[in-house]
C-alpha positions as CSV (number, residue, x, y, z in Angstrom):
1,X,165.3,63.7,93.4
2,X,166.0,62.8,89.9
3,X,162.9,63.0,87.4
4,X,163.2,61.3,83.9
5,X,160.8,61.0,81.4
6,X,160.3,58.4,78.3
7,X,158.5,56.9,75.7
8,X,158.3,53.4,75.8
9,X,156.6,53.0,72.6
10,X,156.3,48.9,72.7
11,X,154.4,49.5,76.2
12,X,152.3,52.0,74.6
13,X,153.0,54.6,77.0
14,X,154.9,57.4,78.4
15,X,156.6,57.3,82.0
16,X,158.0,59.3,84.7
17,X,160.9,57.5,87.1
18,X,161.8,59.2,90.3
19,X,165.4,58.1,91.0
20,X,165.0,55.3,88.8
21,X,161.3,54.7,90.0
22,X,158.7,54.4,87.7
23,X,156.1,56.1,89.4
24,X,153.7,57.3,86.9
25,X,152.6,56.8,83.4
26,X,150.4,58.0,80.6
27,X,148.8,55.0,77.9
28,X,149.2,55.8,74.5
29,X,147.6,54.0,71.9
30,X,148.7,54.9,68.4
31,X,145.7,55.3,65.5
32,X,147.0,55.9,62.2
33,X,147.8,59.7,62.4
34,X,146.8,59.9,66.4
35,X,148.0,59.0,69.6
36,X,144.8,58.2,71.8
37,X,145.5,58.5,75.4
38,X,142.9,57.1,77.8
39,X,144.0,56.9,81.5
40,X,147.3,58.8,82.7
41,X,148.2,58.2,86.7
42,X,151.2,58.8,89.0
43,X,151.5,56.8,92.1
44,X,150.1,58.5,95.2
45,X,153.3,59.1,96.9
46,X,154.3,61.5,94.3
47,X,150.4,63.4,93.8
48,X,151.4,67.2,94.0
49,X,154.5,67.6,92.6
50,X,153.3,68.7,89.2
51,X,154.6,65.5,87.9
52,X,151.4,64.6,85.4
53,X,151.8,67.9,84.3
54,X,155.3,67.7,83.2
55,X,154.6,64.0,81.8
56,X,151.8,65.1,79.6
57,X,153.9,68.3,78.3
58,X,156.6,65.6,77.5
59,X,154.3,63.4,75.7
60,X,152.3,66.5,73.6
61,X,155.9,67.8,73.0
62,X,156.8,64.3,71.7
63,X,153.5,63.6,69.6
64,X,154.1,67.8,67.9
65,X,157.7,66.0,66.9
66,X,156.3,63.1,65.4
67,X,154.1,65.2,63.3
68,X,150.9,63.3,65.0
69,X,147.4,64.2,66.2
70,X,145.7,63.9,70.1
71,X,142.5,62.2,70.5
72,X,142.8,62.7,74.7
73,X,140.2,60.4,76.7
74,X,141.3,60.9,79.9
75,X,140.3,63.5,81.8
76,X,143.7,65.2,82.5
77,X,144.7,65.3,79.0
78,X,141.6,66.9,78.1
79,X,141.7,69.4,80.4
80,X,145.7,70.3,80.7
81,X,144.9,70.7,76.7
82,X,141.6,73.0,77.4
83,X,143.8,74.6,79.8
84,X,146.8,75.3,77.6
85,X,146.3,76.5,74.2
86,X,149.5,76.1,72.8
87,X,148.6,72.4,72.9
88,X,145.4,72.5,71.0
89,X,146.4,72.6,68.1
90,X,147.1,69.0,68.2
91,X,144.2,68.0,68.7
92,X,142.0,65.6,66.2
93,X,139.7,66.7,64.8
């Protein structure tokens, strides 16, 4: 199983493609200085594999490099941040 992660930045989002599949995203809406994200989702056939973890890590790891805030609206986001403080520093205030 080959996993790949990547910003499509004129979708507004982040995606993860299982052997070419895309089978789960994360919206990102850029705000000036922020990158909002209201709804990440990975397809049900792929629930449990840690893959919304390792898409979120991408996209905080790719916002940090762009030198850009959080504003997280969805529910994962939120709580993978609460949950891992190395992340919060990213977060708008």
């Amino acid at each position: 199983m080959a996993v790949e992660f990547i910003h499509d930045a004129q979708a507004g989002r982040y995606e993860v493609l299982v052997d070419g599949e895309q089978v789960g995203f994360a919206v990102a809406r850029e705000e000036g200085d922020k990158v909002v994200f209201p709804h990440t989702e990975i397809d049900e056939r792929f629930e449990g594999r840690g893959l919304a973890r390792q898409l979120v890590t991408f996209a905080l790891d790719d916002v940090r490099a762009r030198g850009r805030l959080v504003e997280p609206h969805c529910t994962y986001v939120k709580r993978f941040i609460d949950r891992n403080v190395e992340y919060q520093d990213l977060l708008a205030k």
